[in-house]
N, C-alpha and C positions, 0 to 999 in steps of 0.2 A: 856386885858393884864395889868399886875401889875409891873410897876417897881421900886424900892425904892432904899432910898440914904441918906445921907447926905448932899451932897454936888449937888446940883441941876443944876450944868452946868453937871457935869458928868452925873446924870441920864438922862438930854436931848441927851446927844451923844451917850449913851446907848441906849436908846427910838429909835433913830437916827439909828445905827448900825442894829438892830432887823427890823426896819422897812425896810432897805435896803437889809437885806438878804431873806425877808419873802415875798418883792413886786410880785406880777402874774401881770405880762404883758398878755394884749390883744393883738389880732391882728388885725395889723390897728396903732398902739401906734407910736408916734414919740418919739424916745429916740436919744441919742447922749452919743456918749463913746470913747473909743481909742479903734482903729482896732489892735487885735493882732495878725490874722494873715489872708493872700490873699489865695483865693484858687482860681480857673479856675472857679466857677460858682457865687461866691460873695464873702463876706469878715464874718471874725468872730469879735464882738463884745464884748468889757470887759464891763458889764450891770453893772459891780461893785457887791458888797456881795457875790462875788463866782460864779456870775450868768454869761453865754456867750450866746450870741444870733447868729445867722442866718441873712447876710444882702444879698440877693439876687444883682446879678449885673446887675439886671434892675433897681433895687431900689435906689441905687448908685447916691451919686448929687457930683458932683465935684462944689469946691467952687473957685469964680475966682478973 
């Protein structure tokens, strides 16, 4: 991947944005994000870049 600039903070946030939209999750992977929405068998995950995951409700840690 080639990314060019000028101005070299922006081509890092660029670099930054690509790589966030472009990430493959395994399975198995610990991530953390905001739950946007509950369902009766887990919750849905905002992975960020566009991406929504699958959190099963065995998977589920409540923090105390």
């Amino acid at each position: 991947m080639y990314v060019s600039g000028t101005d070299l903070a922006k081509v890092e946030m660029a670099v930054a944005e690509i790589l966030g939209m472009t990430k493959e999750y395994k399975v198995g992977e610990i991530v953390e994000g905001p739950i946007v929405r509950i369902l009766e068998f887990g919750a849905i995950v905002d992975l960020g870049g566009g991406n929504d995951g699958m959190i099963h409700v065995s998977e589920l840690k409540q923090d105390s």
